[in-house]
C-alpha positions in Angstrom: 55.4 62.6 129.7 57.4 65.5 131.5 57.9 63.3 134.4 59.9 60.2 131.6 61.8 63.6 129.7 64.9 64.7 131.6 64.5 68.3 132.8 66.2 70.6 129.8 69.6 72.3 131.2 69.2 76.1 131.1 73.2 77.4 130.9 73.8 80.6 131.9 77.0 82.8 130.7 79.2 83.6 133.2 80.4 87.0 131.7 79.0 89.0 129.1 81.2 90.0 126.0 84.1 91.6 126.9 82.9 95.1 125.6 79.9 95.2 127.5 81.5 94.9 130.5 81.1 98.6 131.4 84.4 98.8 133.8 87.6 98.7 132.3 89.1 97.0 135.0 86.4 94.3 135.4 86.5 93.1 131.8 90.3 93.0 131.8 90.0 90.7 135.0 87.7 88.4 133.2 90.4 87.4 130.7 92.9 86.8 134.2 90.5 84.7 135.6 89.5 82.7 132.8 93.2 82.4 132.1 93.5 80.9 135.3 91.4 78.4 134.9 93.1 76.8 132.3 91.2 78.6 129.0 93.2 79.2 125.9 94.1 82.4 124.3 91.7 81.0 121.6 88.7 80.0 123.4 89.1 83.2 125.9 88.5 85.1 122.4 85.8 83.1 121.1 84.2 83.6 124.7 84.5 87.4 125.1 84.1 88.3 121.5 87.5 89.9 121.4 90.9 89.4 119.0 93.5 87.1 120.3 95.7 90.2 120.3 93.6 91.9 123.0 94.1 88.9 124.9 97.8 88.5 124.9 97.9 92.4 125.8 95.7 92.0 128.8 97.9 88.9 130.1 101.4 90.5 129.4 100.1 93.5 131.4 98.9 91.3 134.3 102.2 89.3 134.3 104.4 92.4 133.8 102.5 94.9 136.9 99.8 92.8 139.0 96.5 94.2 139.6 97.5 97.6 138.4 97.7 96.6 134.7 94.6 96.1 134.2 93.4 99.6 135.1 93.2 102.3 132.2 96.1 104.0 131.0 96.7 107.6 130.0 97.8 107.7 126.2 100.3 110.8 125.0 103.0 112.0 126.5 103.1 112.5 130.2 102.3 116.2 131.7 104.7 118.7 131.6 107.2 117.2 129.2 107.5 118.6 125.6 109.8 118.4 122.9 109.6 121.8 122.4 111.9 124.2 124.8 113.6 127.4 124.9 116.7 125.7 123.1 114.4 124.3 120.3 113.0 128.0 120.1 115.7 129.6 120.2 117.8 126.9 117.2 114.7 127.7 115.1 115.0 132.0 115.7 118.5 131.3 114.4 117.6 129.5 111.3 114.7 131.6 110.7 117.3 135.0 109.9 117.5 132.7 106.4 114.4 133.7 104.8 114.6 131.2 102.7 114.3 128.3 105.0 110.3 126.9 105.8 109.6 124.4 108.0 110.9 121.4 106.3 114.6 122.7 105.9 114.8 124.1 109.2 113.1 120.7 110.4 116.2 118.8 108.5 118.5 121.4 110.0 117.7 120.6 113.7 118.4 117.1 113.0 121.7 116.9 111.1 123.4 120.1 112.7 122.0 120.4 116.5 120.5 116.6 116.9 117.1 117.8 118.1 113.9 116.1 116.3 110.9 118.1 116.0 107.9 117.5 113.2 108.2 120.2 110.4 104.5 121.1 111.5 106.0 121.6 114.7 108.7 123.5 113.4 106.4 125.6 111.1 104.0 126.7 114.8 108.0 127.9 115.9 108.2 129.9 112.9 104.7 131.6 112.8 105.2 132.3 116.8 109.0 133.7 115.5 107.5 135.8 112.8 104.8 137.4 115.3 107.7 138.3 118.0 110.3 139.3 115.7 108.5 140.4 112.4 110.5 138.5 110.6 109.4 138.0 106.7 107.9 134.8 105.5 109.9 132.2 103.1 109.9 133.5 99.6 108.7 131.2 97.1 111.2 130.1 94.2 110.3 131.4 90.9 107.6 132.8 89.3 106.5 129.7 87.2 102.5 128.7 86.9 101.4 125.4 88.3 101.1 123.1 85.4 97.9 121.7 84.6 97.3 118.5 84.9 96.9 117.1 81.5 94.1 114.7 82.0 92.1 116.4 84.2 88.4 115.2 84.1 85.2 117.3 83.5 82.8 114.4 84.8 82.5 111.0 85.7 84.7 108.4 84.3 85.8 110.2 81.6 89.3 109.2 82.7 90.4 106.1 84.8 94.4 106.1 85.7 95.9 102.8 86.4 99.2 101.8 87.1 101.3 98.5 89.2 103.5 99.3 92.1 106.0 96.9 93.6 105.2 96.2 97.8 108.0 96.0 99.9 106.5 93.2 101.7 107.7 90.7 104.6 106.3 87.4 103.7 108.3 84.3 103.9 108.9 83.6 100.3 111.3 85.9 98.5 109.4 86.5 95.2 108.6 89.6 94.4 104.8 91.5 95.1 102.7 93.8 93.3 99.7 95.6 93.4 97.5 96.7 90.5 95.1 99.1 91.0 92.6 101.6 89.1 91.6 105.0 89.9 88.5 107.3 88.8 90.4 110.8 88.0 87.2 112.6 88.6 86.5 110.8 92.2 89.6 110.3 93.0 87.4 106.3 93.8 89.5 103.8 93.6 87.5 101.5 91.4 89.6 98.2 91.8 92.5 97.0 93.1 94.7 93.3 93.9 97.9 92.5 95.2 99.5 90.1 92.7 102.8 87.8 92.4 103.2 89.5 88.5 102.7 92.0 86.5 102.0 90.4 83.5 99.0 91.4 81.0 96.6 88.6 82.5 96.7 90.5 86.1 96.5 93.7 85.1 93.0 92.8 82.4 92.0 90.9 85.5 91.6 93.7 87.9 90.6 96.1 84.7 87.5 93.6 84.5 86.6 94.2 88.2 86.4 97.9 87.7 84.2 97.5 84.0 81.8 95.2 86.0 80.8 97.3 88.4 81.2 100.9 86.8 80.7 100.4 83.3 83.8 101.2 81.2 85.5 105.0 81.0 86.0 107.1 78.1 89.8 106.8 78.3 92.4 104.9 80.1 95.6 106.6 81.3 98.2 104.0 81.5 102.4 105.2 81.6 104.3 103.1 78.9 104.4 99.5 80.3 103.5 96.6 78.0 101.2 94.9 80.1 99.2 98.2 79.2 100.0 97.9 75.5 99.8 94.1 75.0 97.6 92.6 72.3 94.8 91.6 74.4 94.3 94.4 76.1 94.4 96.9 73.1 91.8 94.1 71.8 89.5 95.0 74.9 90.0 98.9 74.7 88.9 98.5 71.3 86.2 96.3 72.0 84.7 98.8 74.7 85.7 101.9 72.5 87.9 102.9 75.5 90.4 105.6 74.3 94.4 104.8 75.3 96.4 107.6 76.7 100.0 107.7 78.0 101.5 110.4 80.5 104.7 111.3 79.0 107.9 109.4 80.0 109.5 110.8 83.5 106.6 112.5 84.2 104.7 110.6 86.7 103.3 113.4 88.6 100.7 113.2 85.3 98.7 110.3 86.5 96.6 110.4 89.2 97.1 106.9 90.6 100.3 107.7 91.4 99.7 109.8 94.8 97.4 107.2 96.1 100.3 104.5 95.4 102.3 107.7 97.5 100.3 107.4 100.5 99.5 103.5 100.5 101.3 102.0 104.0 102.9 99.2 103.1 
């Protein structure tokens, strides 16, 4: 019988995956050479385990410098240059006689008056280096008026969710416009649910709102601002339904909901 079977092929792998290659240089190499040999971008990705990005990278740098760009690169800027010199320092001492100038203003300062670009944290590590040379005083703060409190503030878990829709400046191919809805536990900070939609209309916003019930339960209150997707018939039919209590921050005040600051820091 084993003589009448054909003998089973045993294939071996040429290369392991590309990350457990342990030289840099090696597994770059590998992507050359299978290149060479008339793989695609595609397969050389489904081969090595790697992104089809990773591939065009490794070719570009091959095509562009030979051998040596497939060696390891030093990231950051090069040794011994720095933004920050003696004419920087020196700009910023000037500023700083204004004691009401932090690092922000004398950051805009540099730019529109003397054209040199530095980060206000930069800017502020000038200052504090300024203030221990010279003694000079720190900025003043304006006023004496109390933080306000925020108004819906939460004592414990999902006693307040804020939700709110925020237009994305996106770059797809079709010109309509792109939105995305999402919900936010105050208490948390969690952001319970979220969805990028092509409206804002009531049916996307109780769409998203059922995610977050589903897998949280519902809150005590919803904090909404005044749109009518928020206030529509079916929805005040659900918040009634779930005994979820409605509340509005007040107009041209969006600082009150707490939803807002994540829409602040979401890259678009």
């Amino acid at each position: 019988m084993l003589e009448e079977e054909p003998i089973p092929l045993k294939i071996l792998k040429r290369f392991a995956p590309y990350h457990e290659i342990e030289e840099a240089k090696e597994r770059r190499m590998v992507i050359v050479k299978l290149h060479a040999e008339g793989w695609s971008v595609k397969a050389i990705a489904g081969y090595l385990r790697i992104t089809r990005d990773t591939v065009y990278k490794t070719l570009r740098s091959w095509i562009e410098e030979g051998e040596a760009g497939l060696e390891d690169k030093k990231r950051g800027r090069p040794k011994g240059v720095s933004k920050v010199d003696l004419k920087a320092i020196d700009a910023v001492r000037r500023l700083q006689k204004n004691p009401n100038l932090g690092e922000f203003r004398v950051h805009a300062a540099l730019a529109q008056r003397m054209g040199i670009h530095l980060s206000p944290r930069t800017c502020g590590r000038i200052l504090a280096l300024n203030r221990r040379l010279y003694g000079y005083d720190k900025p003043k703060k304006s006023g004496n008026r109390e933080k306000k409190p925020m108004p819906f503030a939460s004592g414990r878990r999902h006693e307040y969710w804020s939700t709110d829709v925020r237009y994305v400046d996106h770059r797809l191919p079709s010109d309509d416009n792109v939105y995305v809805i999402s919900i936010l536990e105050n208490h948390s900070r969690a952001l319970l649910a979220s969805a990028i939609t092509r409206s804002q209309d009531s049916g996307a916003f109780l769409s998203v709102l059922y995610e977050a019930i589903k897998r949280y339960g519902s809150p005590e209150a919803l904090v909404t601002d005044g749109g009518s997707i928020f206030r529509s018939n079916r929805a005040l039919a659900v918040y009634e339904e779930l005994s979820i209590r409605k509340e509005e921050i007040e107009r041209g005040k969006p600082w009150q909901s707490y939803v807002e600051t994540t829409f602040n820091i979401q890259p678009t």
